[in-house]
C-alpha positions in Angstrom: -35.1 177.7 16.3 -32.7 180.4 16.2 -33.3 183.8 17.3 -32.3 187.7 16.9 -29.1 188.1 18.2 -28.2 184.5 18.5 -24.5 183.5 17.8 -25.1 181.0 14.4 -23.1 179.8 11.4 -23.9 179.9 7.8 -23.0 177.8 5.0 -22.3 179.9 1.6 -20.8 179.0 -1.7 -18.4 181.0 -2.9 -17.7 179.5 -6.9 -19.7 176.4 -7.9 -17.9 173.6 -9.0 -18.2 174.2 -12.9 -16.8 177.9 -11.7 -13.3 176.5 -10.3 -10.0 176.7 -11.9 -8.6 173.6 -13.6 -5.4 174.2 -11.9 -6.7 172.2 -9.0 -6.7 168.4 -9.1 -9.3 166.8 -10.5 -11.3 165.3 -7.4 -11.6 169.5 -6.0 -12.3 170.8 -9.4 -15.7 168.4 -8.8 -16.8 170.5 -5.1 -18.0 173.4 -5.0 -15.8 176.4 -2.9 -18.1 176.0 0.2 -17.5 179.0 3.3 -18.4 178.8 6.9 -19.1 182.0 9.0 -20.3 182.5 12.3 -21.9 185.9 13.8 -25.5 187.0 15.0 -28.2 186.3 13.6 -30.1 189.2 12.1 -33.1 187.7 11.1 -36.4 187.4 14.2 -36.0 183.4 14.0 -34.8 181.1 11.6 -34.8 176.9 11.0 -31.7 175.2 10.0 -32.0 175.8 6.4 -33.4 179.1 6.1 -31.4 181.5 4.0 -30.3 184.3 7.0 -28.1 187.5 7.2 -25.5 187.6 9.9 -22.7 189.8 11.2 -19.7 188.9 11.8 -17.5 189.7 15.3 -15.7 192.3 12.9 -19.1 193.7 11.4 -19.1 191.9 8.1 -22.6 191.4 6.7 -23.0 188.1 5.1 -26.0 185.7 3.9 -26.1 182.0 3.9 -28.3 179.1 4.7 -28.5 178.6 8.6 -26.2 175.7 9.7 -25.7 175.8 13.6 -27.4 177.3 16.4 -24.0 178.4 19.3 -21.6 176.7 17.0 -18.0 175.2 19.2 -14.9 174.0 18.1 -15.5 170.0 17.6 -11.9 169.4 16.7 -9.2 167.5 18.6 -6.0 165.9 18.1 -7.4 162.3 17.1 -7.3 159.3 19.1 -4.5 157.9 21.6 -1.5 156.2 19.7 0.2 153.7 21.9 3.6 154.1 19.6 4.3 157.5 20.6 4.9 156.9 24.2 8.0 154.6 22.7 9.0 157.2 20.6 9.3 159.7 23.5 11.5 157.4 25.2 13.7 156.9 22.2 14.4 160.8 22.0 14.9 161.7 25.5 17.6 158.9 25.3 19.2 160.2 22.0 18.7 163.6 23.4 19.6 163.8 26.8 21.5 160.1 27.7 18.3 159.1 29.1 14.9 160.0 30.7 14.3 163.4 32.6 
C-alpha cells in the first residue's frame, strides 16, 4: 500500500484507440495512447489500481490509476552476443593495423 508522499507511477490514457489518427499503421491505430508518470503520491494510501493524483518533480498535477510503488529503471542493453567480440576485432584491424 502506497502512502502520502510516496514516489509512484500512474498509468493514464491520453486518446483511446477509436480516438487515434488513421495516419498510423494499422496494428497502433488498434492501442490506445497509454502515458506513464511518476511523482508523489497525493492521496493518504492507495492499492495498485486505485485512481490517484500525483505531482510531478516539476509540479505537474496529474491523475491516473496507481501502477508502481518507488518505480526504477528496469531497462538494459539485452543479453550478451558472442559475435560482437569478433566484430571488435575486425575494426580495430581495419582501423588501426591491428589490436590496441
Amino acid at each position: 500500500m502506497a502512502k502520502k508522499g510516496d514516489w509512484v507511477q500512474v498509468r493514464t490514457v491520453v486518446l483511446k484507440a477509436e480516438e487515434r489518427t488513421a495516419r498510423i499503421p494499422e496494428d497502433t491505430q488498434k492501442c490506445d495512447l497509454i502515458e506513464w508518470t511518476k511523482g508523489t503520491l497525493q492521496e493518504n494510501s492507495a492499492e495498485i489500481g486505485d485512481e490517484v493524483t500525483i505531482v510531478t518533480a516539476v509540479g505537474r498535477v496529474v491523475k491516473g490509476l496507481l501502477e508502481d510503488e518507488a518505480p526504477c529503471y528496469k531497462h538494459n542493453f539485452g543479453e550478451f552476443v558472442p559475435e560482437i567480440i569478433q566484430m571488435e576485432k575486425q575494426l580495430k584491424e581495419f582501423l588501426f593495423g591491428g589490436e590496441k
